[in-house]
N, C-alpha and C positions, 0 to 999 in steps of 0.2 A: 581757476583751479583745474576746470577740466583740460587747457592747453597745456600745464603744466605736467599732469600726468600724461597726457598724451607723449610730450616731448621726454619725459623717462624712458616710457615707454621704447620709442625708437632712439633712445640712448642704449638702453638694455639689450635690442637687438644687435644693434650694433657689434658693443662687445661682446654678446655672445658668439655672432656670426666670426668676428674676428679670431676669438678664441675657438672654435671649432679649426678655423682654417690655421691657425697657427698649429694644432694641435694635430691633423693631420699631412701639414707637410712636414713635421719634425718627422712623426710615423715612415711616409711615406721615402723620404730624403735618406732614414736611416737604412730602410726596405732596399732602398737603391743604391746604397753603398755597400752594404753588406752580399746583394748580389755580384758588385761589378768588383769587390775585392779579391785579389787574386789567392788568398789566404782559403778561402772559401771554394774552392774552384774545384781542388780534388778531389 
């Protein structure tokens, strides 16, 4: 029982780690396109 929770456990991190990173390179990718857009420039 206690390995099983354990192993949620770093399941849980996991996807949350992943969804953080997901969540800020959309941020970030959007940050960086919106800079390098020429639309934006003047």
């Amino acid at each position: 029982m206690k390995q099983a929770a354990f192993v949620l456990g770093v399941i849980a991190t996991v996807l949350s780690t992943i969804a953080v990173l997901g969540v800020s390179w959309l941020y970030i990718e959007k940050k960086v396109r919106y800079i390098t857009t020429d639309d934006n420039v003047q």
